[in-house]
N, C-alpha and C positions, 0 to 999 in steps of 0.2 A: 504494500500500500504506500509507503516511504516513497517510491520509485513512482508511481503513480503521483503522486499529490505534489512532487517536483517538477512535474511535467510543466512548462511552459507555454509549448506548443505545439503541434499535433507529433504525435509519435506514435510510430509502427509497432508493431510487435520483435522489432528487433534489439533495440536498444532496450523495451523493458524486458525481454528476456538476460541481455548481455547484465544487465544490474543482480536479476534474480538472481540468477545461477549461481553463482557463489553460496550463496545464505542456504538458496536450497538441498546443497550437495554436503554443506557443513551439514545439516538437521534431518537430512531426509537418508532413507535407507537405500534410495534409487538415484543415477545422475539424469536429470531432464536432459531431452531434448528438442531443438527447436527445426524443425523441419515439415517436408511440405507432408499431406496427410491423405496417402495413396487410396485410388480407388473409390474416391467419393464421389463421383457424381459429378465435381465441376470444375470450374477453367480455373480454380487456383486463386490467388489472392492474400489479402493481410487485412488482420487488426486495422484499425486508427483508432486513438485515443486521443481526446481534446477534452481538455479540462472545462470545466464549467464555472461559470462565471458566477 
């Protein structure tokens, strides 16, 4: 959420993953990964996160 509520300006799912990762591989039993998600149904794409005013 930290990573989130610093946000400025619109951000992708790439930079708030690159912030995550860290925290989550310290506390979690699994390492994430951020990659595209086979075999769904469609042409690909990303997050956008824009903070609210």
């Amino acid at each position: 959420m930290d990573a989130m509520k610093s946000n400025r300006s619109i951000m992708d799912g790439t930079p708030l993953f690159s912030k995550m990762r860290r925290p989550v591989i310290i506390t979690a039993e699994r390492t994430p990964r951020y990659s595209d998600v086979r075999n769904a149904g469609h042409d690909g794409g990303d997050f956008l996160f824009v903070r609210k005013k």
